[in-house]
C-alpha positions in Angstrom: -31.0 -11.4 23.2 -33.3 -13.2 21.3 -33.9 -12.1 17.3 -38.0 -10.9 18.4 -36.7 -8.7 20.8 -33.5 -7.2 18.3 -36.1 -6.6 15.6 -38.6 -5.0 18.7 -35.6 -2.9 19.8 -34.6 -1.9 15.4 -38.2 -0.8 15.0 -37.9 1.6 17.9 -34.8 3.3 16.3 -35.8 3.6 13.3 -39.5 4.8 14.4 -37.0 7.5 17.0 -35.1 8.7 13.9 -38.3 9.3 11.6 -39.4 11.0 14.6 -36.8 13.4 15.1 -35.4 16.0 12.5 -31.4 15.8 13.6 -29.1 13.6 15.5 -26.2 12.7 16.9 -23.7 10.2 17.3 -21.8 10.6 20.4 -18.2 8.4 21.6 -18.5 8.6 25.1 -16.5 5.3 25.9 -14.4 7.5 28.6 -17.1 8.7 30.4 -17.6 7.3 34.1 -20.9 6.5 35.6 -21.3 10.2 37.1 -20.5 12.4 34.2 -22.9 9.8 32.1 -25.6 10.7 34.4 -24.5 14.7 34.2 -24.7 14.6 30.6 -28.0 12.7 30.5 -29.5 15.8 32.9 -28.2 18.0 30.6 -30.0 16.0 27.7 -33.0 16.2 29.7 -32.9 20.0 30.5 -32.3 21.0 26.9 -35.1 18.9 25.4 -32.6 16.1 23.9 -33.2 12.7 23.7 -30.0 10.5 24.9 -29.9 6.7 24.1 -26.9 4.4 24.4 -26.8 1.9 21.7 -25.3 -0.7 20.4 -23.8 -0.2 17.0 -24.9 -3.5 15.2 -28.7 -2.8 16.0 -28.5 1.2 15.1 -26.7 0.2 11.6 -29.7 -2.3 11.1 -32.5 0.5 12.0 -30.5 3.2 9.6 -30.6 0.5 6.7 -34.4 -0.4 7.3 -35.4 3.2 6.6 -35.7 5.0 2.7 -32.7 7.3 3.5 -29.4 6.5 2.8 -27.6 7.3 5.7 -24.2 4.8 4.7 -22.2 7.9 5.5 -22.5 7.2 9.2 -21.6 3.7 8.8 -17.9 4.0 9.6 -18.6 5.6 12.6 -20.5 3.3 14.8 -17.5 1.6 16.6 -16.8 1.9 19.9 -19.4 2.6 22.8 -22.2 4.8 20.7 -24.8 7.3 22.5 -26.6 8.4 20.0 -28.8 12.1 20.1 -32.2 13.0 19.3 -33.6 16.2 18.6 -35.8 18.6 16.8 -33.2 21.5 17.1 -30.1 21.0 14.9 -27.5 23.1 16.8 -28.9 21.9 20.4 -27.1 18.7 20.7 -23.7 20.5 19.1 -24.1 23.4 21.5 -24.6 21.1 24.4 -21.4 18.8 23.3 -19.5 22.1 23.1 -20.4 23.5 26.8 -19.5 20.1 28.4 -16.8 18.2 26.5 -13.7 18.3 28.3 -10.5 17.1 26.7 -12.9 15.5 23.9 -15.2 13.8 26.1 -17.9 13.5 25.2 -16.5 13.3 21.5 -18.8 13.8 18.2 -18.4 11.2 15.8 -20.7 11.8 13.4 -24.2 13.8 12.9 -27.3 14.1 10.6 -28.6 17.7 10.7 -31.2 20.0 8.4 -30.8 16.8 6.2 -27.2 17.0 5.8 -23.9 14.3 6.9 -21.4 15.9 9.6 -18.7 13.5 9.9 -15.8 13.8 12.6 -14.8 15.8 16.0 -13.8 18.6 13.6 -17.3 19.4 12.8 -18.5 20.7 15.7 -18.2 24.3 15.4 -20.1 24.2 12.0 -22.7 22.5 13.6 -23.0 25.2 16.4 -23.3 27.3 13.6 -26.2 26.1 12.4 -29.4 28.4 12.4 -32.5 26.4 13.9 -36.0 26.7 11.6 -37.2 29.6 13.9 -34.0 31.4 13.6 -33.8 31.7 9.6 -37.5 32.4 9.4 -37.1 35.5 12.2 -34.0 36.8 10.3 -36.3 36.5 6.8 -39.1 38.5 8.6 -36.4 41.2 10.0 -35.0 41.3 6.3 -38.6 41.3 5.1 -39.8 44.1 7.6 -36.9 46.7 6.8 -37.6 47.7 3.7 -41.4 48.0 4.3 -40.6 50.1 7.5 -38.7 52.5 5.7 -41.5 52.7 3.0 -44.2 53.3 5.4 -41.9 55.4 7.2 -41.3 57.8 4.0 -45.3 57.3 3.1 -46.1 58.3 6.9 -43.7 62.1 7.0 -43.9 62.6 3.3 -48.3 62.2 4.2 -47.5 64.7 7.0 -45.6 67.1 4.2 -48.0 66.8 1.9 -50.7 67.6 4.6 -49.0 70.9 5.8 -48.6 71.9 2.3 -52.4 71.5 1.2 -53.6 73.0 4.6 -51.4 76.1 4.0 -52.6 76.7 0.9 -56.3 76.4 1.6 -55.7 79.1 4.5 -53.7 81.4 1.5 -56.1 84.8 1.2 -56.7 85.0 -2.8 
């Protein structure tokens, strides 16, 4: 590969990762040809972007941008999928549905601007509330108390109502 088309192929990683909130890197170095092409579907169907990569050119794209992400470093060995997506959880949800005996592994992840490094990180990573998730349960928490006052304003009005009218109708 000549050194135009390495720097061609860096810039597009690096412009993919600005793009993109979260991702993942993925060891799938035991996976054959047809549960490759499964989990790319998958990718697909849940709005994930899949790329396979080689480690030397993702390290270079990861250095070229402002963030330091040298926490990942010591995981890009071995064949490296790496991904993409604007939901943090997705990718972690998706690795947990289809891994079987640790295939497709999870090596490492950047997620809601935080460094998740090793297998043993998955299930934090499922746990992970998306940005729509955390501002619904806000609004729930949010709404509740101003239900109940309305609520209270809205029978005590009724109370207060029943009261007054009764005692306009009281003969003097």
């Amino acid at each position: 590969m000549r050194k135009e088309d390495k720097s061609t192929i860096i810039e597009q990683i690096a412009a993919t990762v600005k793009e993109y909130g979260h991702f993942y890197l993925v060891d799938v170095t035991a996976m054959n040809a047809a549960a490759t092409s499964a989990l790319r579907r998958d990718c697909f169907k849940s709005d994930i972007k899949l790329m396979v990569i080689k480690n030397t050119l993702l390290h270079k794209a990861l250095e070229s941008l402002e963030e330091d992400f040298s926490p990942l470093y010591d995981s890009l060995k071995g064949t490296t999928a790496i991904m993409f997506c604007n939901t943090a959880n997705l990718p972690a949800k998706l690795i947990k549905d289809k891994a079987k005996d640790g295939i497709p592994g999870l090596k490492a992840a950047y997620a809601e601007e935080s460094f998740y490094i090793g297998a043993d990180q998955l299930d934090a990573l499922v746990a992970i509330k998306s940005k729509n998730e955390v501002i619904a349960d806000v609004i729930a928490l949010l709404q509740s108390p101003a239900k109940s006052v309305i609520s209270a304003l809205q029978s005590g009005g009724n109370t207060l109502h029943g009261v007054l009218k009764t005692l306009g109708e009281r003969p003097e």
